[in-house]
C-alpha positions in Angstrom: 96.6 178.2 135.1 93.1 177.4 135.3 91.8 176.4 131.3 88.1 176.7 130.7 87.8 172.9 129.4 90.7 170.0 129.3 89.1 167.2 127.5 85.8 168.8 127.9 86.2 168.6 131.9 87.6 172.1 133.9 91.2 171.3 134.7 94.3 173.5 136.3 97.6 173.1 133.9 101.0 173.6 135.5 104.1 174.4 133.5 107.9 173.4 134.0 111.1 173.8 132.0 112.2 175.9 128.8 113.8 172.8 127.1 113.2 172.4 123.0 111.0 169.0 123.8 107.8 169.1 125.0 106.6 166.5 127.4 103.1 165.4 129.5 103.3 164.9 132.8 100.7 162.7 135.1 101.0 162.7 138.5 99.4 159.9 141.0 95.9 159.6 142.8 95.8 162.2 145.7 98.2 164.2 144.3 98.6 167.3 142.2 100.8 168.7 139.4 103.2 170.9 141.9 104.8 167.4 143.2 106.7 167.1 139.4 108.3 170.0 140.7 111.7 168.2 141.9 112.0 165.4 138.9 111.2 168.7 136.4 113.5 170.7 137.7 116.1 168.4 136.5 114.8 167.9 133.2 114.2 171.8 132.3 117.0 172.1 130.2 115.6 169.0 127.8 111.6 169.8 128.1 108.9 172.0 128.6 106.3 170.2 130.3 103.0 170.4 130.9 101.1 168.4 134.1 98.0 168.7 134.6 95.5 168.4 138.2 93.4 165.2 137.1 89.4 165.8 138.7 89.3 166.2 142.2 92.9 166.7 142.5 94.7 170.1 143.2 92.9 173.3 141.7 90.7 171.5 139.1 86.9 170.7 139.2 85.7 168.0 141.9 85.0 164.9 139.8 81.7 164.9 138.6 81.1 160.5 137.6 79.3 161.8 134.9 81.4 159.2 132.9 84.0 156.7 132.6 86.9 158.2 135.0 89.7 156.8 132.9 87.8 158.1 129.9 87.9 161.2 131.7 91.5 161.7 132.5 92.6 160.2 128.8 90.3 163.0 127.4 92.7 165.2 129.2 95.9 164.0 129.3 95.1 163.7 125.1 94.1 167.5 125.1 97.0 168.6 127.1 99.7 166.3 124.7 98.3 168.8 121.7 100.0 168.0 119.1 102.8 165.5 120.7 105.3 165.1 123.2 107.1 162.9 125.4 104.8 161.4 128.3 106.2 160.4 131.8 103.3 159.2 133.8 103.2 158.1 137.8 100.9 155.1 139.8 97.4 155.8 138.1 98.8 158.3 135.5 101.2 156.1 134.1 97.9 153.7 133.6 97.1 156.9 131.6 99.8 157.5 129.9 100.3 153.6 128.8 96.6 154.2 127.2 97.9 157.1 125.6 100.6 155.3 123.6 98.1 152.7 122.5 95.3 154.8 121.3 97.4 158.0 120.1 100.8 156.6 119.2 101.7 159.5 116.3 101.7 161.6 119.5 103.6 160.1 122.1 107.4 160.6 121.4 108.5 158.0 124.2 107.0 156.6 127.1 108.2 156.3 130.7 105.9 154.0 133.4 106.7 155.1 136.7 105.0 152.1 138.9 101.8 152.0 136.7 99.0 150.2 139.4 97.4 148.2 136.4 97.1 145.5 138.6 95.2 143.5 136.0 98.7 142.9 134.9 100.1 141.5 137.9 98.0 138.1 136.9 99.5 137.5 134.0 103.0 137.4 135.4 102.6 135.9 138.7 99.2 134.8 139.5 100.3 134.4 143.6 101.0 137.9 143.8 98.1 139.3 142.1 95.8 137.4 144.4 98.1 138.3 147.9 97.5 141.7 146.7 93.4 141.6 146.3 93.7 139.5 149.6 95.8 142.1 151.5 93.3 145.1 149.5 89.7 143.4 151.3 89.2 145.8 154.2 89.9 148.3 152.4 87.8 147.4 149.4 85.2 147.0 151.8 85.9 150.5 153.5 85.2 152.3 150.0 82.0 150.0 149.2 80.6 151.2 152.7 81.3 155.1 152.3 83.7 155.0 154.7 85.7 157.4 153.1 88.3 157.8 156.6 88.6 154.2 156.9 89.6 154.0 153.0 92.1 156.5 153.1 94.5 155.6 156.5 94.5 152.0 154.5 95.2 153.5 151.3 98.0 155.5 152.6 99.8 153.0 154.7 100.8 150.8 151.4 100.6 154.1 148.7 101.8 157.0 150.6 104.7 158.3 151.3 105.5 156.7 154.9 103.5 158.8 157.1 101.0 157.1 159.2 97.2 158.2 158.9 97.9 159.4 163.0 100.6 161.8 161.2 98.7 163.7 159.5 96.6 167.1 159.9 92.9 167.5 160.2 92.9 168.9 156.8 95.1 166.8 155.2 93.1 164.4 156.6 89.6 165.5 155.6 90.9 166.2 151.7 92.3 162.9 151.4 89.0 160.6 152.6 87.0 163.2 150.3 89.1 161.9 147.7 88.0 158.0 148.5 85.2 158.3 145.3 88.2 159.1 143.0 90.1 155.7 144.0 87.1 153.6 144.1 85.8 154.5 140.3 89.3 153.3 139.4 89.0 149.7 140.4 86.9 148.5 137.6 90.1 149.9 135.4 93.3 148.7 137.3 91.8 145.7 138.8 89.9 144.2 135.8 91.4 145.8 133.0 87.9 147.7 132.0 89.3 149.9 129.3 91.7 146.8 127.7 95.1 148.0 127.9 96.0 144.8 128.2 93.7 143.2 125.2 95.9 141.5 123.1 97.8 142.9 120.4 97.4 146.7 122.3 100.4 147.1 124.2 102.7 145.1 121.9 101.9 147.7 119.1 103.4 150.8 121.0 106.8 151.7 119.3 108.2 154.4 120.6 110.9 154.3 122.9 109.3 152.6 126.4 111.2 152.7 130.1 109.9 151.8 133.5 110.8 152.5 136.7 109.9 151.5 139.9 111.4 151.4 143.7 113.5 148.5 145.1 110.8 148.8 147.8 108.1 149.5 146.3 104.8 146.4 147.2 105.9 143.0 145.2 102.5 143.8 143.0 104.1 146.8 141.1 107.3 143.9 139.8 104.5 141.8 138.6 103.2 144.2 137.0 105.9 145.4 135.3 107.2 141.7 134.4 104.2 141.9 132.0 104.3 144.9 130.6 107.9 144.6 129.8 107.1 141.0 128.7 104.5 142.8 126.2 105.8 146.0 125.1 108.6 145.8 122.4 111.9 146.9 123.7 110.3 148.1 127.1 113.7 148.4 129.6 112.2 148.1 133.4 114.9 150.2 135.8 114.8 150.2 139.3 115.7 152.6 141.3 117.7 151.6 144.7 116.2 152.2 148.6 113.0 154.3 147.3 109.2 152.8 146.7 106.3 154.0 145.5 106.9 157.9 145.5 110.1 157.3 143.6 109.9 160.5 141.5 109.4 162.4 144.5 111.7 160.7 146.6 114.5 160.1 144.4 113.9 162.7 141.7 117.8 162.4 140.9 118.0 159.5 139.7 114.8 158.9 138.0 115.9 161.8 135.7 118.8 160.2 135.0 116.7 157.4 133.6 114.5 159.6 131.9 117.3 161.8 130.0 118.7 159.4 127.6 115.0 158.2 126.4 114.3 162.0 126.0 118.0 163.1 124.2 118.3 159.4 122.2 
C-alpha cells in the first residue's frame, strides 16, 4: 500500500507472510519490495514482514536530496520496524539495516547482512582489495560525476546486476534504471567513506542480538572484505556463504538463504 508518510518521506509498504514474528525487509539499489517475494515465501510460516520501496524505487516518491539519503531510508526503515522485529537487509539495505541495530538495538530482534556494500569496510580487512575495487569503480565514478546517467548504469549493472548485459535489456528498463543514477551517486559519501560511522569504533561491536551474513561464492572479492570486518567487529557475527550464486543471492538462491535465516529467526 501506499502510506501518507514513512519517516516523514511518501513510501509504498509491501506485506508477506502470516508467521507470529514480525520482520523488516530492505531490498537493494534499483530494486523494489516485490523481489523479497521468493526468500518470503519460504519464511511465511515464521514472519510477517514488512518491505518497504526506498525513494525512487518501485511505487514510492522520486527522491527528493532534500537530505542526507541514508538519513532518509533509516528514517524509514525505523518507522516501518514500529515497535520491533527481526531485520534482513540486501546490498545498500543491509548498510541500513546494520545502522539500525546500532542506533535502535531494543528494536532489532536479530540481524541478517545479505552482502552489505559498506565498502569503507573492505579497508580495514584487506586494504589491496578495497583499493582494486575504487580502481576498477573510476569510469564509472566518473560517469555519475558527469550526468551521464546511461553510462553509469550499463557499468553499474555489469558487476551489481543480475547477469544481464546493459545490450539485454528493454528501452524501459533501460530509461528507469539510468534515471535511478542520482540515487547511487548520493550513496558514495556513505559506503565509500563511511559518512554516517557505522564503522566508528565501539558502534558495531555493541550490537547484541543474534548477527548472520550471507553472501555468494561469486559474489566481487570486495563484498568478503567486507564482511571479514564486520564479522571481525560484531560479537558472535557467523558469515555463511552460499554456493554458485553472487550478488542477487536472495533472489537467486532464495532456498537456501532461508535456510540460513530460519534458525536465527526460531533460536
Amino acid at each position: 500500500m501506499l502510506d501518507n508518510l514513512r519517516g516523514g518521506f511518501p513510501v509504498y509498504t509491501r506485506g508477506f507472510g502470516h508467521g507470529p514474528q514480525k520482520a523488516l525487509l530492505l531490498h537493494c539499489a534499483l530494486a523494489h519490495s516485490k523481489v523479497w517475494t521468493p526468500l518470503a515465501m519460504r519464511l511465511s510460516e515464521e514472519l510477517t514482514m514488512i518491505a518497504p520501496d526506498m525513494p525512487g524505487h518501485g511505487r514510492s516518491a522520486a527522491w527528493d536530496q532534500r537530505s542526507d539519503l541514508h538519513d532518509q531510508v533509516t528514517a524509514i526503515a525505523l518507522d516501518c520496524l514500529a515497535d520491533g522485529g527481526h531485520v534482513i537487509g540486501h546490498s545498500f539495505g543491509a548498510t541500513v539495516a546494520l545502522r539500525l541495530a546500532i542506533e535502535a538495538p531494543d528494536k532489532v530482534q536479530s540481524l541478517t547482512l545479505i552482502e552489505p556494500v559498506l565498502f569503507a569496510a573492505a579497508r580495514e580487512s584487506d586494504v589491496s582489495v578495497f583499493q582494486t575495487y575504487l580502481d576498477a569503480s573510476q569510469e564509472f565514478g566518473a560517469a555519475l560525476e558527469q550526468g551521464d546517467w546511461a553510462k553509469g548504469a550499463a557499468d553499474f549493472i555489469s558487476i551489481w546486476g543480475d547477469g544481464r548485459t546493459w545490450d539485454e535489456l528493454g528501452e524501459k528498463e533501460r530509461t528507469l534504471l539510468s534515471s535511478q543514477m542520482p540515487f547511487i551517486r548520493e550513496t558514495e559519501p556513505c559506503l565509500v567513506a563511511d559518512a554516517n560511522g557505522l564503522l566508528s569504533e565501539g558502534r558495531p561491536e555493541a550490537i547484541q542480538c543474534p548477527t548472520q551474513l550471507i553472501r555468494g561464492a561469486e559474489s566481487e572479492p570486495v563484498i568478503a572484505a567486507i564482511h571479514a570486518t564486520l564479522a571481525k567487529k560484531i560479537p558472535n557475527a557467523f558469515d555463511a556463504v552460499v554456493a554458485g550464486a553472487g550478488h542477487m543471492v536472495p533472489i537467486t538462491h532464495p532456498e537456501q538463504v532461508a535456510a540460513l535465516v530460519k534458525p536465527l529467526i526460531t533460536g
